[in-house]
C-alpha positions as CSV (number, residue, x, y, z in Angstrom):
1,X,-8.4,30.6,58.6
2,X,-11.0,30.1,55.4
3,X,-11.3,33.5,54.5
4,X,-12.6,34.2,51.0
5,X,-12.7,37.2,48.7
6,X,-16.0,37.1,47.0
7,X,-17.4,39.0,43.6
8,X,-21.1,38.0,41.8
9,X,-20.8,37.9,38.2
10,X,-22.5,35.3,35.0
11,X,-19.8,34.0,33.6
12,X,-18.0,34.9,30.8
13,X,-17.1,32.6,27.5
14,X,-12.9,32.9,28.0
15,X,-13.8,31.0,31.4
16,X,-13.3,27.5,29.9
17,X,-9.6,28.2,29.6
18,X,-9.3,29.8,33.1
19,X,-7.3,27.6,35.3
20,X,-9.0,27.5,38.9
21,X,-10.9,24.9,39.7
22,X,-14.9,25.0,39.5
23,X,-17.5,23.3,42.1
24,X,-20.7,23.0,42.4
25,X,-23.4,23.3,45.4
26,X,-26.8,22.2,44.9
27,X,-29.3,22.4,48.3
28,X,-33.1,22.5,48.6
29,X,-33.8,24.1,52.2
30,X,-36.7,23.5,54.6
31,X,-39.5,25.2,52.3
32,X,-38.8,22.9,49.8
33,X,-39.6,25.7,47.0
34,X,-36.7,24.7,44.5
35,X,-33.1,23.1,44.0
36,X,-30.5,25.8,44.2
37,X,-27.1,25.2,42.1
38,X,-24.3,27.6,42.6
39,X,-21.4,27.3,39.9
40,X,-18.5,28.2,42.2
41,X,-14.8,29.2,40.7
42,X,-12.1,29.3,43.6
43,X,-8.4,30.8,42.9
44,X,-6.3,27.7,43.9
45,X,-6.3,25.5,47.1
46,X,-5.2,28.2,49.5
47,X,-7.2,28.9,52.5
48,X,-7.5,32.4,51.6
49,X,-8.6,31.8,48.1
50,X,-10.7,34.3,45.9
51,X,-14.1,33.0,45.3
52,X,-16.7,33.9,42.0
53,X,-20.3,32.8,42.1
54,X,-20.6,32.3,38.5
55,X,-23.7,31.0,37.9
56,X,-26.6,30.1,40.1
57,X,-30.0,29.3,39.4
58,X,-33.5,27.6,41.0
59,X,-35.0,24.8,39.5
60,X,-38.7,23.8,40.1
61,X,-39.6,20.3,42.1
62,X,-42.4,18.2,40.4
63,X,-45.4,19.7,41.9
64,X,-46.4,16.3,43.7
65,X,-43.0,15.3,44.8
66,X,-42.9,18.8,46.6
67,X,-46.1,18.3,47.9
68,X,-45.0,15.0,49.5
69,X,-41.3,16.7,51.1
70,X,-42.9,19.4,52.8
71,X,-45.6,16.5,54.7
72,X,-42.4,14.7,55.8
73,X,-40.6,17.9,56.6
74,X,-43.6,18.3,58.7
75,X,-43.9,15.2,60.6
76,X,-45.3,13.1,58.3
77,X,-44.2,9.3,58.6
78,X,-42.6,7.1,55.7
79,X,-45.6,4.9,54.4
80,X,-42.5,2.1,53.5
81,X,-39.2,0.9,53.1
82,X,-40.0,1.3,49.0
83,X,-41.3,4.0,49.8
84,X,-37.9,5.6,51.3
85,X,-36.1,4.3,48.9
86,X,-38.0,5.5,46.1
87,X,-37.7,9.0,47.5
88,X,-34.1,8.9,48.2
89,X,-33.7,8.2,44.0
90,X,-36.1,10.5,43.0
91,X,-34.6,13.7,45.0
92,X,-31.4,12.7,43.6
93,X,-32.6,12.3,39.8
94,X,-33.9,16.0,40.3
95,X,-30.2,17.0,41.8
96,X,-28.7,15.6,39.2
97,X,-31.2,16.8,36.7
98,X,-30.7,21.0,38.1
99,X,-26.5,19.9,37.8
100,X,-26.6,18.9,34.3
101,X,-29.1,21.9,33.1
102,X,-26.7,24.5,34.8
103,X,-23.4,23.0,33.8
104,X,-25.5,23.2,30.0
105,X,-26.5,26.9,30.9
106,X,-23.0,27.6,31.9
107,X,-21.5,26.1,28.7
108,X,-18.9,23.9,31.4
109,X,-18.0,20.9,30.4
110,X,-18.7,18.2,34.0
111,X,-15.1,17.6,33.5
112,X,-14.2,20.9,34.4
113,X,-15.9,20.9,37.5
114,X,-13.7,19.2,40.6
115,X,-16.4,18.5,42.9
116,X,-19.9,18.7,43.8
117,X,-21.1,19.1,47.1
118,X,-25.1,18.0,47.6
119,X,-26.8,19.4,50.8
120,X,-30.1,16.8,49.5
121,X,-33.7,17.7,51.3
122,X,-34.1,17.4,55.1
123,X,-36.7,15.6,55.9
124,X,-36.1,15.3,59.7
125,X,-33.9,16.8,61.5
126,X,-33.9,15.6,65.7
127,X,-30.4,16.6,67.4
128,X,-31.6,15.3,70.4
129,X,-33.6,12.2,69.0
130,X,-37.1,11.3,68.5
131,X,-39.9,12.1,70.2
132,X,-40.0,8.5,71.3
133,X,-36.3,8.2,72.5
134,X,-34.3,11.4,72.6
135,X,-30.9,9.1,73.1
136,X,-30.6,8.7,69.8
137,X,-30.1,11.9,67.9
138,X,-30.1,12.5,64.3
139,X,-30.7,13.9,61.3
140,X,-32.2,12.8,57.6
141,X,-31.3,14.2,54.0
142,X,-32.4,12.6,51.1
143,X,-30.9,12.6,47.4
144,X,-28.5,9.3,46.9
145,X,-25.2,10.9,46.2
146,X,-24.4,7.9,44.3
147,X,-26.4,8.6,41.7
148,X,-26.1,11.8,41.3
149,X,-22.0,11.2,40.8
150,X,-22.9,8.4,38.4
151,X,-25.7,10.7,36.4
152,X,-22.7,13.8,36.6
153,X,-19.9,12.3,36.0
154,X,-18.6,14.5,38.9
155,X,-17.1,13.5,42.1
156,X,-20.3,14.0,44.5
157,X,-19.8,14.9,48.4
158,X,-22.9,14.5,50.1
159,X,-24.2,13.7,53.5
160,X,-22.3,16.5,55.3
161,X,-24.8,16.6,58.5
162,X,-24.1,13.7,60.5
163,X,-20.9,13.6,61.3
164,X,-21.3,16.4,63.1
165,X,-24.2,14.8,64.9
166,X,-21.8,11.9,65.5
167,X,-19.5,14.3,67.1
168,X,-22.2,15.3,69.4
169,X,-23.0,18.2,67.8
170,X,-26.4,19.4,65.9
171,X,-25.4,19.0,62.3
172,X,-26.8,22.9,61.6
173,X,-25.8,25.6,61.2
174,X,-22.9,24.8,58.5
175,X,-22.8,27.5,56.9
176,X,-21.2,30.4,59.5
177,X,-17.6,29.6,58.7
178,X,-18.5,30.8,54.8
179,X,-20.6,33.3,56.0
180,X,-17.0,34.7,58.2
181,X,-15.0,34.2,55.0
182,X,-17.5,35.7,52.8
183,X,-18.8,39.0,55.4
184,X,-16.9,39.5,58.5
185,X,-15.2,43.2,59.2
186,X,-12.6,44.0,61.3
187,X,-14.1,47.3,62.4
188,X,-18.1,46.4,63.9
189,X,-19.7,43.6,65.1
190,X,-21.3,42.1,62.4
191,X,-24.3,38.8,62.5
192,X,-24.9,37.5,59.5
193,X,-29.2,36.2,58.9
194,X,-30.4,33.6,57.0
195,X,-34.1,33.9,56.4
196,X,-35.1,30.5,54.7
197,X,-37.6,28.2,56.0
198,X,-36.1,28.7,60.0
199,X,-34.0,31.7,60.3
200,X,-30.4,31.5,61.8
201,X,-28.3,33.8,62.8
202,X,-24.3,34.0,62.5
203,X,-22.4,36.3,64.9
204,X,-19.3,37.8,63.9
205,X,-17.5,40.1,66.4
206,X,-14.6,41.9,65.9
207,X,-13.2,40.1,69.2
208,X,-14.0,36.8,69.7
209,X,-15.1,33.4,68.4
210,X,-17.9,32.8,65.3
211,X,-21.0,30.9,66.6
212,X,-24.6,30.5,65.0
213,X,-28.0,28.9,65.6
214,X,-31.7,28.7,64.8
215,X,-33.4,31.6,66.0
216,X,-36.9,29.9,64.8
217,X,-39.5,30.0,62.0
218,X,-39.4,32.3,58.9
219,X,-40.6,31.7,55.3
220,X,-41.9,27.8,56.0
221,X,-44.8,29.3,58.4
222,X,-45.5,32.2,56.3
223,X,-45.3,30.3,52.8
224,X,-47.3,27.4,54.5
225,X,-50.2,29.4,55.9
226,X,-50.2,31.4,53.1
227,X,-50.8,28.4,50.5
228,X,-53.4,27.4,52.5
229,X,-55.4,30.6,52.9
230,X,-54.6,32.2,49.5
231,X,-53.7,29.6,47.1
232,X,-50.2,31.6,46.4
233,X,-47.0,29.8,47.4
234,X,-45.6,33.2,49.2
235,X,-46.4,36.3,50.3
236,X,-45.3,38.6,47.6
237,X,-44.1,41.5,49.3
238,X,-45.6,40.7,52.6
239,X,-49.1,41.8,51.4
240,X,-51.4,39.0,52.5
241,X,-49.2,40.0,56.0
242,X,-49.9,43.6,55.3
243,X,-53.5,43.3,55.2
244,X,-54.1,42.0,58.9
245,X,-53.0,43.1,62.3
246,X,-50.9,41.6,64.7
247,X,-52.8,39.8,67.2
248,X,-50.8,40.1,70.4
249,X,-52.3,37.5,72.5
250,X,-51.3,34.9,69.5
251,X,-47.7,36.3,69.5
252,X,-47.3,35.7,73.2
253,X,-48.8,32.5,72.7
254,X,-46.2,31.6,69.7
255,X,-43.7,33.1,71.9
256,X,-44.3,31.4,74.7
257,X,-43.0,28.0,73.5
258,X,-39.8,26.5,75.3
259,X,-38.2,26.2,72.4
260,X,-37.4,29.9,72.1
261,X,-35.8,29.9,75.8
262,X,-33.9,27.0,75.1
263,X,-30.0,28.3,74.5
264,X,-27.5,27.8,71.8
265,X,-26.0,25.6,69.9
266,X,-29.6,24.9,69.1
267,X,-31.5,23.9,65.6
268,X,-34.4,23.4,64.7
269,X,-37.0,22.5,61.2
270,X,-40.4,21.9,59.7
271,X,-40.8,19.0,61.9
272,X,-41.1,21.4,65.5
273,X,-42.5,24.4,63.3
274,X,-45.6,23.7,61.3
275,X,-49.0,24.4,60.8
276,X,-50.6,22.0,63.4
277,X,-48.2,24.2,65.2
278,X,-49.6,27.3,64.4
279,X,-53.6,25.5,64.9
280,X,-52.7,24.0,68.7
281,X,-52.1,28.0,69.5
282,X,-55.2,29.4,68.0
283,X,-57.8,30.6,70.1
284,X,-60.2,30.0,66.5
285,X,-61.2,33.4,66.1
286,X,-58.6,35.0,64.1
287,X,-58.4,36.2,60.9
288,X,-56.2,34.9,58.5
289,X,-54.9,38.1,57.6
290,X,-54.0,38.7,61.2
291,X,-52.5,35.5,61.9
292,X,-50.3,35.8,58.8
293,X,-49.0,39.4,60.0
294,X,-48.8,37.6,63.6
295,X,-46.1,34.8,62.3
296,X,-44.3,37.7,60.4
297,X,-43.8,39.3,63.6
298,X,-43.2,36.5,65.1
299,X,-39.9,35.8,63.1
300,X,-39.5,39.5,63.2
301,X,-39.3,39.0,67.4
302,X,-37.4,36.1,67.7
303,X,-34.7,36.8,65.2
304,X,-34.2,40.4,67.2
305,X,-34.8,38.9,70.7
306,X,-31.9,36.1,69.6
307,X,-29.3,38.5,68.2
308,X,-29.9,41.2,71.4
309,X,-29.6,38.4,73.4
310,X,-26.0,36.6,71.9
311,X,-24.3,39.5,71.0
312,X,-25.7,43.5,71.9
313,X,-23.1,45.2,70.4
314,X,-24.1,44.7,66.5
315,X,-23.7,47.4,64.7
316,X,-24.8,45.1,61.1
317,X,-27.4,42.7,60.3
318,X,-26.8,41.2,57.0
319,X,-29.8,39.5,55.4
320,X,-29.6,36.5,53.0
321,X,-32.1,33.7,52.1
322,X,-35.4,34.0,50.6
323,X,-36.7,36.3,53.2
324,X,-34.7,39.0,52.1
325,X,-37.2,39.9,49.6
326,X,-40.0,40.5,52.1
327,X,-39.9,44.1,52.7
328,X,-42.3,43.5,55.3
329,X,-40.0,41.3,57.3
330,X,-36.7,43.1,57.4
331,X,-38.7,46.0,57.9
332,X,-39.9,44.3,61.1
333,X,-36.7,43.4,61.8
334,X,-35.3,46.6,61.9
335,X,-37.8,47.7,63.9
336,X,-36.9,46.0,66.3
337,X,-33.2,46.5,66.3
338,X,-33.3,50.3,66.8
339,X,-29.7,51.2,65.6
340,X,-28.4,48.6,64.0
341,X,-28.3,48.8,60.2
342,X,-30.3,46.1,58.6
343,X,-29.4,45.2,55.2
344,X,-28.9,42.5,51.9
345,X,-25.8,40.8,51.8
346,X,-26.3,42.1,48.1
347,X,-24.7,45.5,49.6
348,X,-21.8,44.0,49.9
349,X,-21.5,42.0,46.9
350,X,-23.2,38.8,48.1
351,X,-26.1,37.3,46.1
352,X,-28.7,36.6,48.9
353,X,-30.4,33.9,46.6
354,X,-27.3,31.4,46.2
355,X,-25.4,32.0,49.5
356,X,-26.3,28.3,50.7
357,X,-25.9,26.7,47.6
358,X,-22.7,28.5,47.4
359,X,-22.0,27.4,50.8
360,X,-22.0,23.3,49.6
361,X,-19.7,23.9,46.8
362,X,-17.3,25.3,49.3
363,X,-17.7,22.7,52.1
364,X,-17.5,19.7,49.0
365,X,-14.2,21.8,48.5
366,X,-13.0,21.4,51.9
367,X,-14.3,18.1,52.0
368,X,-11.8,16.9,49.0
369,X,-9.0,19.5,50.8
370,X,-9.4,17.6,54.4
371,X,-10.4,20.6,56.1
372,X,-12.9,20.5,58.8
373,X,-16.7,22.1,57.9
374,X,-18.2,22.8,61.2
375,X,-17.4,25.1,63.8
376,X,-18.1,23.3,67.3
377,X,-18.5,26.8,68.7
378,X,-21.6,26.8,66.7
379,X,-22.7,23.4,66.3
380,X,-21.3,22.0,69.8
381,X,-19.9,19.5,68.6
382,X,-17.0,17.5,70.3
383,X,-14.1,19.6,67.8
384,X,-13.8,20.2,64.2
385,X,-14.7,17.5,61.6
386,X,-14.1,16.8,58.3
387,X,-17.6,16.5,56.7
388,X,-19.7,14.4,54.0
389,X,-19.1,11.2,51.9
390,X,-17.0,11.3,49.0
391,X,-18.6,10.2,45.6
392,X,-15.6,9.5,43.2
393,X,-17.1,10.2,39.7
């Protein structure tokens, strides 16, 4: 049982003398749009601890280096040995860099923090092994933990994907066991969606086990095609979305990929979901207004096909991730789930923006506690695990 109490607040200046022990998570997700780090404050070592966010923030990647992360993310192949090397510091440095320039914000000493857990950046991510030899499964996160324990002076725990991958499992999702601490309910059937770069779902009935998976694409498709026919990074709002139709001979096209009938555990990243993607289903007359408004409803679909699917008795969807802020989408969404109530996990006292970074601090936590991190009901892997590499500082 890791259930956790959880309240959102910036932190106050007493906090220095407050005796519960901080950590830190720091993650860039599959859109590569910034480092999150989530300043994390937990009771005492009980599995039932109280947890504070008290402070989270985004920090900007270099321009070029992002540039270069989302080609990889994508498919792109490592020009060198230097060159994976060089990439491996680099992500790092800038891990390290967001650490330091929170702690500073926060006024917290890096002595005062116990641990820090580092997701790194994906750049691949193949549970069931290249495309030229599926026997040998794996996954790939960047960002030497290392150095960033030797920039920090904090205990680093990094790494946490593949021993789950060892055990058989998919490495992803990690993050439903916090999201059943943080929002589960005794009284409705809860799932719990994460709208970053792929959307993933969390179920948590009343009765019955807590699984997750990828449902499919979300903001990396939409940010990505929107760059590219805008010049903006996003969609503010959904209006570039807004301004076409959906063309539904695309979206049954999309749709119509085996991926989407494959079932759970199942994951998935840039690398299967991209824009040569998105060009190999083009018939080459579309407008880019309407195949913008056709990938929102295509995350729209999947994510509501997926949950109706797994688990039909939701009463609440509760929202987290970037996508949350797309009124557009969840609208969608809803849509689509006639009767269930859609919603932030703001409502109930969860900041959507630092859930995942949040998520690391609490897995480097039960990293250093020797507590497993994955649930093989969602990840199918071979049983619990306890996850990562330990950093001493």
């Amino acid at each position: 049982d890791s259930r956790l109490i959880f309240t959102n607040h910036q932190l106050c200046p007493s906090m220095s003398a407050d005796p519960r022990p901080l950590y830190l998570g720091l993650i860039s997700g599959t859109r590569a749009d910034g480092i999150d780090a989530a300043l994390v404050r937990f009771d005492d070592d009980d599995p039932r601890a109280r947890c504070e966010l008290m402070r989270g923030k985004t920090f900007a990647w270099d321009a070029a280096l992002r540039a270069r992360l989302v080609e990889l993310g994508q498919g792109g192949d490592i020009h060198s040995l230097d060159e994976l090397g060089t990439l491996d510091v680099r992500i790092a440095e800038a891990f390290a860099d967001a650490a330091l320039a929170l702690l500073r914000e926060a006024d917290v000493a890096a002595s005062d923090v116990r641990a820090l857990g580092s997701h790194g950046q994906t750049v691949r991510h193949r549970p069931h092994g290249s495309a030229r030899d599926g026997s040998f499964p794996f996954t790939m996160q960047f960002g030497d933990g290392n150095l960033i324990a030797e920039r920090t002076g904090i205990t680093t725990i990094a790494d946490f994907r593949r021993r789950d991958i060892a055990a058989g499992g998919h490495g992803a999702p990690l993050l439903p066991a916090l999201h059943a601490a943080l929002l589960s309910s005794n009284e409705e059937d809860r799932a719990v969606l994460n709208l970053g770069g792929i959307a993933n779902l969390t179920l948590l009935p009343v009765h019955g086990e807590v699984r997750g998976f990828d449902t499919g694409p979300a903001n990396a498709l939409l940010d990505a095609w929107c760059e590219r026919h805008t010049g903006n990074a996003f969609d503010a709002n959904g209006g570039f979305a807004a301004s076409g139709n959906v063309d539904a001979a695309l979206l049954a096209r999309l749709l119509d990929d085996a991926w989407f009938a494959s079932p759970p555990p199942k994951s998935t990243g840039r690398e299967q979901f991209h824009l040569d993607w998105v060009e190999s289903k083009l018939a080459g007359n579309e407008s880019s207004a309407d195949v913008q408004a056709t990938l929102l409803e295509l995350s729209a679909a999947t994510v509501a096909d997926a949950l109706r699917a797994a688990q039909p008795a939701t009463e609440r969807l509760l929202a987290c991730g970037g996508g949350v802020h797309n009124p557009r989408l969840l609208a969608g969404i809803a849509a689509r789930l006639p009767g269930v109530v859609v919603e932030s996990t703001a409502a109930h006292g969860v900041d959507p923006d630092f859930v995942e970074a949040m998520g690391f601090a609490w897995l480097a936590r039960q990293t250093l506690l020797g507590r497993p991190g994955n649930l093989p009901s969602v990840t199918g892997a071979r049983g619990p695990r306890v996850l990562g590499a330990v950093h001493p500082a």
